[in-house]
C-alpha positions as CSV (number, residue, x, y, z in Angstrom):
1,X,19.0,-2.3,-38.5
2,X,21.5,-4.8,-38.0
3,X,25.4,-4.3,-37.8
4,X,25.6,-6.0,-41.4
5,X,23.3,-4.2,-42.9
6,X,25.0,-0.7,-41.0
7,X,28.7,-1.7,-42.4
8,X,26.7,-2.6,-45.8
9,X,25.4,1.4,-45.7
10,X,29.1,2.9,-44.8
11,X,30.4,1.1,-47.4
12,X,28.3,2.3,-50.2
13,X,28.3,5.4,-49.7
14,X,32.3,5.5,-49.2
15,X,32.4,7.2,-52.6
16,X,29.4,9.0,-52.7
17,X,30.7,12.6,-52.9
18,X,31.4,15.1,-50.4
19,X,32.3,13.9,-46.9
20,X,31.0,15.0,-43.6
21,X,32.4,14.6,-40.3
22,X,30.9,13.9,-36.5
23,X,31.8,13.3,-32.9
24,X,30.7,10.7,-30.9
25,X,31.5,11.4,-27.7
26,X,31.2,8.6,-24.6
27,X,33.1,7.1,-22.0
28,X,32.6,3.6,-22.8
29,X,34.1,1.4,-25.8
30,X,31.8,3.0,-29.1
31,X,31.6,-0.3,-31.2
32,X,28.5,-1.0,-32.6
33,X,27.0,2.3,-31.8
34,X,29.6,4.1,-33.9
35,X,28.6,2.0,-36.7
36,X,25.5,2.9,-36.2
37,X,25.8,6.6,-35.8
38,X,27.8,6.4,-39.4
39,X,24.9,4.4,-41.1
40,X,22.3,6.3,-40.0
41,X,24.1,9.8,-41.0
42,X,24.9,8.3,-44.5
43,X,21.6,7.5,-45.1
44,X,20.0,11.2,-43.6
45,X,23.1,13.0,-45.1
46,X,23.3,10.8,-49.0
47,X,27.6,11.0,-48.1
48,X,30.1,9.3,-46.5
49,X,31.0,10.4,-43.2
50,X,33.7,10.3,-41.1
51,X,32.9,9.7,-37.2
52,X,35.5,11.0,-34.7
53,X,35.2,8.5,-31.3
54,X,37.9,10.2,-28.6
55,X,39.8,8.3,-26.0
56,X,38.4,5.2,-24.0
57,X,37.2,5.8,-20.5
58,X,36.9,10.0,-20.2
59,X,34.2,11.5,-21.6
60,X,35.6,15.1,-20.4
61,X,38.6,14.9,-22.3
62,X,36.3,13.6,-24.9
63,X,34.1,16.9,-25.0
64,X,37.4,19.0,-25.0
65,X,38.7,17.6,-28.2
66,X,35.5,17.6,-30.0
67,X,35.7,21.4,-28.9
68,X,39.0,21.2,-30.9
69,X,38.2,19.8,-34.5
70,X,35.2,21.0,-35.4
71,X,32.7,19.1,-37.2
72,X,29.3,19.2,-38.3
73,X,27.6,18.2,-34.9
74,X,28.7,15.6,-31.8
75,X,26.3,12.8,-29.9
76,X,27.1,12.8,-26.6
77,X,25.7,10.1,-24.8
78,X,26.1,10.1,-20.8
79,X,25.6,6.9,-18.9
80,X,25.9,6.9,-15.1
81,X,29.3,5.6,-14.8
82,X,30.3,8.7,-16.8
83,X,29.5,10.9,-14.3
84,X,30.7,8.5,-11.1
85,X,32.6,5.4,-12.1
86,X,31.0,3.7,-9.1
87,X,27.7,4.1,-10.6
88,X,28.6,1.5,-12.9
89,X,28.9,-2.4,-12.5
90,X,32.8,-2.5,-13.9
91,X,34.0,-0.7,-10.2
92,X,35.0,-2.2,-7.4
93,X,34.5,0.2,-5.3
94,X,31.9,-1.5,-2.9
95,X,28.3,-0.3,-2.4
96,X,29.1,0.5,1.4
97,X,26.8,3.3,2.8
98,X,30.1,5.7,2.6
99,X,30.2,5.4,-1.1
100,X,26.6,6.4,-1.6
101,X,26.8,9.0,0.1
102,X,30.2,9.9,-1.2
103,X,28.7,10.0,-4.6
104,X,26.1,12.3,-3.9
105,X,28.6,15.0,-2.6
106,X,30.5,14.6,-6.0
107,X,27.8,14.5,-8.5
108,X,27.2,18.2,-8.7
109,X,30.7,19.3,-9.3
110,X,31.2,16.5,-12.1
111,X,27.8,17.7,-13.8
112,X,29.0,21.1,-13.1
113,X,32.4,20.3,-15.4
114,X,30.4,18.5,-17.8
115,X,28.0,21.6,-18.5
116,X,30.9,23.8,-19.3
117,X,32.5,21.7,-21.6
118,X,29.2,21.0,-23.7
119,X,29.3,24.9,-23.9
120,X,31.9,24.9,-25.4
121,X,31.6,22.6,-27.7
122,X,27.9,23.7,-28.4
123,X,29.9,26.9,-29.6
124,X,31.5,25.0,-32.4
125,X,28.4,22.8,-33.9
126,X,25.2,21.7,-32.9
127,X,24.9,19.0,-30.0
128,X,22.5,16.2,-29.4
129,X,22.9,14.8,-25.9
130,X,21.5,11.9,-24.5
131,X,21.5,9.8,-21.3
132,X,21.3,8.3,-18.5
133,X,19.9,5.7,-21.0
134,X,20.5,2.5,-18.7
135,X,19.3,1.8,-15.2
136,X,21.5,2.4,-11.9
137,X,22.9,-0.1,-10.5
138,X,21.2,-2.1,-7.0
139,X,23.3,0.0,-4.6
140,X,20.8,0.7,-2.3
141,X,20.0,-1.1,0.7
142,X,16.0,-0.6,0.6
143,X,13.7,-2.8,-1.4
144,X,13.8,-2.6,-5.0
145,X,10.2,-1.1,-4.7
146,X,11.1,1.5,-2.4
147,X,13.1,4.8,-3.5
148,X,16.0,5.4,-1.9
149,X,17.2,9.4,-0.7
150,X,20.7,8.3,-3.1
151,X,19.0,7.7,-6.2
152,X,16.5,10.4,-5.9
153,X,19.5,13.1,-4.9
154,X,21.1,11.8,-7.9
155,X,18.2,11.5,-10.5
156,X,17.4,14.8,-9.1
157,X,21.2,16.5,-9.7
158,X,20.9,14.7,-13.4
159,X,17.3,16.4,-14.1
160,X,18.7,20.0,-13.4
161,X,21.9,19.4,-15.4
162,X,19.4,18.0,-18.3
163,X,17.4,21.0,-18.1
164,X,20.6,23.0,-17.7
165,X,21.9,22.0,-20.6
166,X,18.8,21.7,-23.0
167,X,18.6,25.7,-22.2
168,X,22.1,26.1,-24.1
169,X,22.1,27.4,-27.2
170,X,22.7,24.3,-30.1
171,X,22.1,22.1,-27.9
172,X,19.4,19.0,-28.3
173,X,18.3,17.1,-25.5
174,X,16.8,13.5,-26.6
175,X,13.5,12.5,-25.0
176,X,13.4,10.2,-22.9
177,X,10.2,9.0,-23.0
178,X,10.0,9.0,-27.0
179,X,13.2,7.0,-26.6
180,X,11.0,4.1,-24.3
181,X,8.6,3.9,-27.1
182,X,11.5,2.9,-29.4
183,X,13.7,1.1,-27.0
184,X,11.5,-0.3,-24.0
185,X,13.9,-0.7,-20.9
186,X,14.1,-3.5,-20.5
187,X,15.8,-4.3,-24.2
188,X,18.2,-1.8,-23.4
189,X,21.3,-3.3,-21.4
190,X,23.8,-6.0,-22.5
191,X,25.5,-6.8,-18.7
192,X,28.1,-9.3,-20.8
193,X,29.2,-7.4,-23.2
194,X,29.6,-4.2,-20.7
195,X,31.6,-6.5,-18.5
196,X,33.6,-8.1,-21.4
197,X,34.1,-5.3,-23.9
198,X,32.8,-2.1,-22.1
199,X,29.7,-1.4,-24.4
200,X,26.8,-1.4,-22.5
201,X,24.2,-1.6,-25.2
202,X,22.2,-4.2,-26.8
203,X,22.8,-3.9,-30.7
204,X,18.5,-2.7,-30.7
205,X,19.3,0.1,-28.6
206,X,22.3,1.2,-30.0
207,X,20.9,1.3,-33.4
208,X,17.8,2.9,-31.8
209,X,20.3,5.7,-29.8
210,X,21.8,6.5,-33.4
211,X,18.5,7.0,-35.5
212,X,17.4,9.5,-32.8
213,X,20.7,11.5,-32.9
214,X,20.7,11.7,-36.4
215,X,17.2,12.9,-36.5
216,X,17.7,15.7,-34.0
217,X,21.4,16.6,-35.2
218,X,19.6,16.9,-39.1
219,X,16.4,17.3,-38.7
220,X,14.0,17.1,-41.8
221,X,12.6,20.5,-43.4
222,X,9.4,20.9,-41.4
223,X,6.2,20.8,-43.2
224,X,4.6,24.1,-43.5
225,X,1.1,24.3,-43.7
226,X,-1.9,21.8,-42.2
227,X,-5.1,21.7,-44.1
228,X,-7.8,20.2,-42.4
229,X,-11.7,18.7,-43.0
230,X,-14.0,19.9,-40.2
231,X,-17.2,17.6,-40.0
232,X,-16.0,14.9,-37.7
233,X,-12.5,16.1,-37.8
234,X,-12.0,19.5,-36.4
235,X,-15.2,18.6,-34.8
236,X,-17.9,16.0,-34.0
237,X,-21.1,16.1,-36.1
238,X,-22.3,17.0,-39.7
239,X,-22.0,21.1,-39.7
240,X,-25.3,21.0,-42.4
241,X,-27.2,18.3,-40.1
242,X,-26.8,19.5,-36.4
243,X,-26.3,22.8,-37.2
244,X,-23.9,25.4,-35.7
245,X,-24.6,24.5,-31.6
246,X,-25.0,21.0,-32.5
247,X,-21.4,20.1,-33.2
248,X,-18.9,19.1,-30.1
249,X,-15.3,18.6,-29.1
250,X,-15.3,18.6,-25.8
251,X,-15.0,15.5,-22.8
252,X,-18.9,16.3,-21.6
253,X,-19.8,15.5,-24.8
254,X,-17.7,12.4,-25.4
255,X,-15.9,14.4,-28.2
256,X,-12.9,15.3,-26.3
257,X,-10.7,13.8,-29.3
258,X,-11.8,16.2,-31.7
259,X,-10.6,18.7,-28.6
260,X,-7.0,17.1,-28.8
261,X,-6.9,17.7,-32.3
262,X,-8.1,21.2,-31.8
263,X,-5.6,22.2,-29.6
264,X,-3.0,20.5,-31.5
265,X,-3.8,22.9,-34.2
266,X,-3.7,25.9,-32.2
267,X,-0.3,25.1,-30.8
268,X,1.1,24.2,-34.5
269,X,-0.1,27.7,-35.7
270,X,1.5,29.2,-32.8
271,X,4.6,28.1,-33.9
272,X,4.2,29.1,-37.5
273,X,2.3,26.6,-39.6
274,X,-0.1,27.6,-41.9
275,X,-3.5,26.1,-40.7
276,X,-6.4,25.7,-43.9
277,X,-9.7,24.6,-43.7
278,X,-11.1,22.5,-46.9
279,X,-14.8,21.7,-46.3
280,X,-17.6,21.0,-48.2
281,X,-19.9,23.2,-46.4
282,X,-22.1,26.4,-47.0
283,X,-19.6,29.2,-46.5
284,X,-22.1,31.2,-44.1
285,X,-22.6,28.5,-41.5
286,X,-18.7,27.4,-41.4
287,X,-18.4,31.5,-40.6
288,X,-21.2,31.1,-37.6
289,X,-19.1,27.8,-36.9
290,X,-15.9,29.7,-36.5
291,X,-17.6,32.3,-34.4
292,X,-18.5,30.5,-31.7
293,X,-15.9,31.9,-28.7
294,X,-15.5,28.0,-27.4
295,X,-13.1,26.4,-30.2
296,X,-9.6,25.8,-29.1
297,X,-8.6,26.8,-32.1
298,X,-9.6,30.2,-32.9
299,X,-10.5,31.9,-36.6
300,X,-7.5,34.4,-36.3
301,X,-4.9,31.0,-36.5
302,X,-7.1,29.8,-39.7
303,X,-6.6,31.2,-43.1
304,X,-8.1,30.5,-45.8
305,X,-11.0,29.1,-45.7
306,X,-12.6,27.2,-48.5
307,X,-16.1,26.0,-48.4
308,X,-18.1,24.8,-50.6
309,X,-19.3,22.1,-52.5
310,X,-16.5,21.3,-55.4
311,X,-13.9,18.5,-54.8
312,X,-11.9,19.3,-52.2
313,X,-9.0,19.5,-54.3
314,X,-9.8,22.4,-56.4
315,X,-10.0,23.6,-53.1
316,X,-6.9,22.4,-51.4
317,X,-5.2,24.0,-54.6
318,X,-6.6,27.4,-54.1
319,X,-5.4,27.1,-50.7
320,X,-1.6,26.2,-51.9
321,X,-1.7,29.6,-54.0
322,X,-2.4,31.5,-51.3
323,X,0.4,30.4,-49.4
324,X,2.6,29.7,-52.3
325,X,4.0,26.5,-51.4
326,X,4.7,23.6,-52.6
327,X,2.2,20.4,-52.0
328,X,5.1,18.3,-50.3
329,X,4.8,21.1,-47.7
330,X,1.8,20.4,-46.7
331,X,-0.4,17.8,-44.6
332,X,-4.2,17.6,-45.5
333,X,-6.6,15.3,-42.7
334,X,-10.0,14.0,-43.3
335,X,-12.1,11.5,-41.8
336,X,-12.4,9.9,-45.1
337,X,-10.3,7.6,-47.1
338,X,-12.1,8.3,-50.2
339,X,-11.8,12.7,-49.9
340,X,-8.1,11.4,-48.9
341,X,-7.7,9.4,-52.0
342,X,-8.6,12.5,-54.5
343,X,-6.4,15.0,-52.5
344,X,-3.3,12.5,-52.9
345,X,-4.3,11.8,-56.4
346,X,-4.8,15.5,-57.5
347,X,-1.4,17.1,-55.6
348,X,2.0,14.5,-56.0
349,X,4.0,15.0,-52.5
350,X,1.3,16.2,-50.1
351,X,0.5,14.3,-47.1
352,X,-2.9,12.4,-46.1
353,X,-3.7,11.2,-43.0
354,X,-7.0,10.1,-41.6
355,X,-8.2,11.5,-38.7
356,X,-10.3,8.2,-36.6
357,X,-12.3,10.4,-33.6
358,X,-13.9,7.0,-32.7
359,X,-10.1,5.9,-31.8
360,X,-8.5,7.9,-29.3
361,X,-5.3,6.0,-29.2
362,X,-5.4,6.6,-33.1
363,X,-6.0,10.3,-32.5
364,X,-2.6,10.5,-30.1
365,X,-0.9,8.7,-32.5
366,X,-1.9,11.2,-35.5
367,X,-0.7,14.2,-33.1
368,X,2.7,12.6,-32.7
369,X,3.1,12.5,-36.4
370,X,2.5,15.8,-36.7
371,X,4.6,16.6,-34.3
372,X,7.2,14.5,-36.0
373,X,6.3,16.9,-39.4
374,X,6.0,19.8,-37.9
375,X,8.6,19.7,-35.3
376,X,11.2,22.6,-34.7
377,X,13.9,23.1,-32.2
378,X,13.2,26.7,-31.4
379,X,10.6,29.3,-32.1
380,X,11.7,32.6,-34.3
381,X,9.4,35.9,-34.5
382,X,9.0,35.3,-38.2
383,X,7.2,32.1,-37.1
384,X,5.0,34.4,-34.8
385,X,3.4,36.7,-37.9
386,X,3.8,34.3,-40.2
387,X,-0.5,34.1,-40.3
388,X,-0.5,37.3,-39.8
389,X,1.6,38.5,-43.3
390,X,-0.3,36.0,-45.1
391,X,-3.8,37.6,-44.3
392,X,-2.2,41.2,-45.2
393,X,-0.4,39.8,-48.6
394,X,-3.9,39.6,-50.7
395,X,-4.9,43.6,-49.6
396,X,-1.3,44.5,-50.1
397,X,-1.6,43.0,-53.8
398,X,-5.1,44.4,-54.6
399,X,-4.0,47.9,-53.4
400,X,-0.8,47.8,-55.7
401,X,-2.8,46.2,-58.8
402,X,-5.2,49.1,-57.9
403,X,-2.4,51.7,-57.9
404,X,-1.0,50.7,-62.0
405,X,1.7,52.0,-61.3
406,X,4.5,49.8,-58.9
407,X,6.8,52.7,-57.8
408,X,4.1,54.8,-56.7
409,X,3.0,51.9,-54.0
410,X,6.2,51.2,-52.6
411,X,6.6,54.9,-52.1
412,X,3.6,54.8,-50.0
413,X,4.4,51.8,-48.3
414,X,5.9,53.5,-45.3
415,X,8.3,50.8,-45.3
416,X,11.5,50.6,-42.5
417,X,14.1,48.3,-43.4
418,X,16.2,46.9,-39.6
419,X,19.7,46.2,-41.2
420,X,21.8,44.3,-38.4
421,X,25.5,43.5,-39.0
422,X,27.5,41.1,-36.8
423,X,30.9,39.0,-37.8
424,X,29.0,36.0,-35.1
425,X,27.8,32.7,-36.3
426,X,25.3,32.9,-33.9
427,X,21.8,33.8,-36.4
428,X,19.7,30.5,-36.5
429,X,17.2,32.4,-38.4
430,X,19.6,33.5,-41.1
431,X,21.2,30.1,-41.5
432,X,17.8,28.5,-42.0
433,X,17.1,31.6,-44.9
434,X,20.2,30.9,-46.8
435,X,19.1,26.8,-46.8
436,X,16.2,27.1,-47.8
437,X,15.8,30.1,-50.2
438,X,15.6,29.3,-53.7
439,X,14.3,32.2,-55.9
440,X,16.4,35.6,-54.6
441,X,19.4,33.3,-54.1
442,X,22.5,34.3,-55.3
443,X,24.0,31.1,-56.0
444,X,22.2,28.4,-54.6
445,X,24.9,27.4,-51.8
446,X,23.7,25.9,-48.8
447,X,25.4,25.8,-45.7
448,X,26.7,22.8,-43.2
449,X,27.1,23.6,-39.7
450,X,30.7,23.4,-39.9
451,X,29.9,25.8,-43.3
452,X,28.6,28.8,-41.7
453,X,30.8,28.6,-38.4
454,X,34.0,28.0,-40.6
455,X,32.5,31.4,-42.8
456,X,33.3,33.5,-39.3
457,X,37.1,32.1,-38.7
458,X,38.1,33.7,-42.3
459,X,39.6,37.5,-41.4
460,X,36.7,40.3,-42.4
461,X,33.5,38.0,-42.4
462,X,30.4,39.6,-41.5
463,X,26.9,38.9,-41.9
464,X,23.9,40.9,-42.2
465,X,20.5,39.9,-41.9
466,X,17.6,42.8,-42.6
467,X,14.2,43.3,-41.1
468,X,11.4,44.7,-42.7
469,X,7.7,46.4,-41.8
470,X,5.5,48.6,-43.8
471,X,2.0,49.6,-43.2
472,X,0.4,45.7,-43.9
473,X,2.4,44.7,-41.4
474,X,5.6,43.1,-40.4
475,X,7.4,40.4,-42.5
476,X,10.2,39.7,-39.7
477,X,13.6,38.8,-40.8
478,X,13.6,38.6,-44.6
479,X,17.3,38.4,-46.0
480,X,20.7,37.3,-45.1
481,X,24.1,38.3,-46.4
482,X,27.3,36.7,-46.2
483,X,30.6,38.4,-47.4
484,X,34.0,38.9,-46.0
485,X,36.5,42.1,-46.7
486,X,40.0,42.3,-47.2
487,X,40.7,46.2,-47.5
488,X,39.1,47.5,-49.9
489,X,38.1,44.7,-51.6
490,X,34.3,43.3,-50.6
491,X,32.9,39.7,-51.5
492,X,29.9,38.9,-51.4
493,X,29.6,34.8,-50.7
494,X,25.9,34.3,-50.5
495,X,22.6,36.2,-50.2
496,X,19.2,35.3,-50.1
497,X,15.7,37.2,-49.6
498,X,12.3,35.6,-49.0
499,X,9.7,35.6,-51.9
500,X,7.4,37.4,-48.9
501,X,9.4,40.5,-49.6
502,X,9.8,40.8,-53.5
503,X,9.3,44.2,-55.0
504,X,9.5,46.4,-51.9
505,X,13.4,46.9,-52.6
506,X,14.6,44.8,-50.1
507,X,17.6,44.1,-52.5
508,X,18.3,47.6,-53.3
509,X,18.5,48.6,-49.8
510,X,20.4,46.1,-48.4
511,X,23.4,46.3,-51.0
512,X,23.4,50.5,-50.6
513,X,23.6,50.1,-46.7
514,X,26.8,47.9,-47.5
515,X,28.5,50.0,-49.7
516,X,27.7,53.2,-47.2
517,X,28.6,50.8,-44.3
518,X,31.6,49.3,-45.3
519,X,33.1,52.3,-47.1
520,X,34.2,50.2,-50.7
521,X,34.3,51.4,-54.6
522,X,33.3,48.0,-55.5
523,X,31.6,45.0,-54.7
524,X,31.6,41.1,-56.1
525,X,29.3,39.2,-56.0
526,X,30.0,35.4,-56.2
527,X,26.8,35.1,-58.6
528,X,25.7,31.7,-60.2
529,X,22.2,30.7,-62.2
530,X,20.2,27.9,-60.8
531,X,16.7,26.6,-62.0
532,X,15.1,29.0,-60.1
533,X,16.7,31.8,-58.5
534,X,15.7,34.3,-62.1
535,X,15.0,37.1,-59.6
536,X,18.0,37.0,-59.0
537,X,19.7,37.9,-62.5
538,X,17.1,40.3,-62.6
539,X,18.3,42.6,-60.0
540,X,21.8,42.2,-61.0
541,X,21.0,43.1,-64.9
542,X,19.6,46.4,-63.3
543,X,22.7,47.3,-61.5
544,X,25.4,45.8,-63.4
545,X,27.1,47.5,-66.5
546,X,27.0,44.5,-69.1
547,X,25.8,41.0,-69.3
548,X,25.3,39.0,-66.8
549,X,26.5,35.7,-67.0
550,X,28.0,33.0,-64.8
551,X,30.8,33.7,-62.4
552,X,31.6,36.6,-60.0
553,X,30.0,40.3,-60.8
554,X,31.7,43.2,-60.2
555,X,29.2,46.4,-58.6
556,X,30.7,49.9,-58.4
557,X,29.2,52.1,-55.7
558,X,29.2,54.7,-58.7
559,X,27.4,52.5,-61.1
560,X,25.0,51.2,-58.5
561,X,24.0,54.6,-57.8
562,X,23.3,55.6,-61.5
563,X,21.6,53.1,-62.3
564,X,19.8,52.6,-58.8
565,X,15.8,53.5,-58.7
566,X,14.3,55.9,-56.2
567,X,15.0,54.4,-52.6
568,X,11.6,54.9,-50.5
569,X,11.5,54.5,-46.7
570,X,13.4,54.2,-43.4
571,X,16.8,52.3,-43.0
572,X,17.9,51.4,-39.6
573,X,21.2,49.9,-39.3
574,X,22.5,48.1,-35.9
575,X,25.1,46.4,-34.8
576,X,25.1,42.6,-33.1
577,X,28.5,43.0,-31.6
């Protein structure tokens, strides 16, 4: 992108609704990389934004007042004369052993500053930091070849702040070495205009510094579910020709691509992606296939499973059920363009990729775009059983089709309900529910950073976010609930539950442990239809005496229990304070 084409993208979306406001935070003069940062927002964001730049030449004081006018998230970028001015080529300070030496002595305590005050203003909004991004100066007296005890002390002191500060909580660290695929080194570093104007940047790498800050501080929805082809995908070799011991993946057998790709699925479903398999195959030998104890991905991260000998997208769509998701969810991979073709054709939104095991290079580079699609900053527990609640759902709903008659089965559910209440911001988990929950969503808000942190600063906000288990198994974290009390008036703002937990009374449950928590009469309920959240006036028809239309909804505790069904299991309520 070019600086004409960045002001071109600020200005048209100058009217374009809502605005949303960010800190850049640097020590040098911003320039061209703020107009970057603000073109590349507007485009992730579809809204004008407003981009907060700080003083010239202090990058601490610049932290401390992005600490003090929150926003919804800061880039911080960190060259080397931030953290010693005479690590840059602007100082006169001389390059005499004493100085080196001098610097190393300071560089800890500065870092040490530094990592404080990014805590802090990690516990306002989220925080992308990047840097070094430009090389060191030639201080040193060796060879250029040679590395010298000052740059290694410091390159060291910089790696344990990095790591330091990745561990923070909100806090996104950009990768270097993705950034040197986007930005080789030496394209990086303008000398004139860092001498002239004080920004150190060429316009490529500023504009490349922006589009990653933007995509870590607003990441896309990750995909959710990979469905691959096995012959010469999963593995090398024809399942039907070579039979079960015949197929390979591994570097003795010069398959060690299909490996990769194997292992790259096993590390996706450990982080929650549903992995399918769509093959046309004879169910019996994929099974044998799947048995064998030397796949790096094993059977228990796989589910379903469709073989057979239909097009593969009947069977990609039998697949989508069982999850219940959405196509543009999903990823599908095959060796062939043409099976690729009729997936794409059959399902608008999901996406095809080829997998190439003759190419390695073309192997790595269809692992880093699934990284890209798949990626997620942190791990939950509801990632871990994700699989694992999937594989339970299909006896859970052949059981209660069995039963005819649906309060009988939840009353033999043996169901505990974990109902945690906390006036802290700090839930990732039940941020993510409320933005992306659509069906059991009370009103369809969704939530900016500054949003939900702005939700805790009003006087009686609280949260509460509810586990649940039964005898299938665990579901994890299934519902969120925002309110905030003002004696004995309760509101409730927003409230979602997943579609993994419908018809266990989740909903129930929850809204009795507030009104026995909190101690009200009443409730409200800021209720609003959307396209799709039905369940939702549903629940509220049951409980509320009259119609129920748009706007707030007013709950007694008396007509909620009248009207209430039998409660069945255990309710444990906690406390995150």
């Amino acid at each position: 992108m070019r600086v004409g084409e960045a002001l071109g993208i600020i200005r048209q979306h100058s009217s374009s609704g809502e605005g949303r406001r960010l800190h850049l935070v640097c020590g040098f003069t911003p320039m061209h990389l703020a107009t970057f940062v603000r073109a590349r927002a507007c485009q992730r964001l579809h809204a004008p934004v407003e981009l907060a730049t700080g003083v010239y030449g202090d990058v601490a004081d610049n932290l401390r007042l992005a600490a003090e006018s929150p926003s919804d998230g800061a880039f911080v970028v960190l060259e080397w004369p931030d953290l010693d001015p005479r690590l840059g080529i602007r100082s006169g300070a001389g390059w005499t052993t004493a100085v080196g030496d001098d610097v190393t002595a300071a560089l800890r305590g500065r870092l040490d500053v530094l990592q404080d005050l990014v805590t802090r203003l990690a516990g306002e909004m989220r925080v992308v930091v990047a840097g070094p991004t430009l090389p060191l100066p030639p201080m040193a007296y060796c060879l250029p070849v040679e590395a010298h005890k000052w740059t290694l002390n410091w390159k060291a002191a910089l790696g344990r702040f990095i790591a330091d500060v990745a561990s923070i909580s909100n806090v996104r660290v950009l990768d270097e070495e993705e950034l040197a695929r986007r930005s080789p080194a030496s394209n990086r570093h303008d000398p004139k205009l860092e001498l002239f104007t004080h920004f150190p940047f060429t316009t490529e790498h500023a504009d490349v510094l922006a589009e990653a800050a933007i995509e870590a501080l607003f990441p896309q929805t990750p995909r959710k579910g990979l469905i691959t082809d096995l012959d010469n995908t999963l593995w090398h070799g024809i399942l039907g020709e070579v039979g079960v011991d015949g197929v390979s993946w591994t570097l003795a057998d010069h398959a060690q691509a299909h490996g990769l790709y194997q292992q790259l699925l096993a590390s996706l479903a450990e982080t929650g992606v549903l992995i399918g398999v769509a093959s046309k195959n004879e169910p019996d030998i994929v099974g044998r296939a799947f048995g064998r104890t030397d796949l790096y991905l094993p059977e228990s991260a796989v589910y379903p499973v469709e073989a057979g000998w239909g097009p593969k997208s009947e069977s990609i769509g039998r697949i989508l059920k069982a999850w219940n998701i959405a196509a543009d969810a999903v990823v599908f991979i095959d060796d062939s363009p043409m099976e690729l073709a009729e997936v794409a054709a059959a399902h608008a939104g999901i996406t095809c990729l080829q997998f190439r095991g003759e190419d390695p290079g073309a192997v790595l580079d269809l692992i880093r775009t699934c990284r890209r699609l798949f990626g997620r900053s942190e791990l939950t527990e509801e990632d871990r059983i994700r699989v694992q609640s999937l594989r339970a759902a299909p006896t859970a709903a052949r059981q209660a089709d069995a039963s005819g008659n649906g309060a009988e089965f939840v009353a033999e559910l043996d169901a505990e309900f974990t109902v945690t209440y906390s006036s802290s911001a700090d839930d990732r988990r039940s941020f993510e529910l409320l933005n992306k929950t659509n069906q059991f969503n009370l009103n369809g808000r969704r939530f900016t950073e500054s949003e939900w942190r702005d939700h805790f600063r009003k006087p009686g906000a609280f949260r509460v976010a509810v586990g649940y288990q039964d005898r299938f198994g665990p579901l994890g974290r299934i519902a969120a609930l925002l309110g905030h009390r003002s004696g004995d008036a309760l509101s409730i703002d927003a409230w979602v539950l997943s579609c993994r937990a419908f018809s266990r009374q989740v909903e129930h449950h929850t809204l009795k442990s507030v009104f026995g928590r909190m101690n009200v009469p009443y409730v409200t309920l800021a209720y609003n239809r959307t396209d799709r959240n039905e369940p939702v006036r549903r629940f509220l028809a049951e409980i509320v005496n009259g119609s129920v239309g748009d706007g707030d909804q007013l709950v007694s505790v008396a007509e909620f229990d009248r009207r209430c069904p039998t409660l069945h299991g255990r309710v444990l309520e906690k406390s995150d304070e």
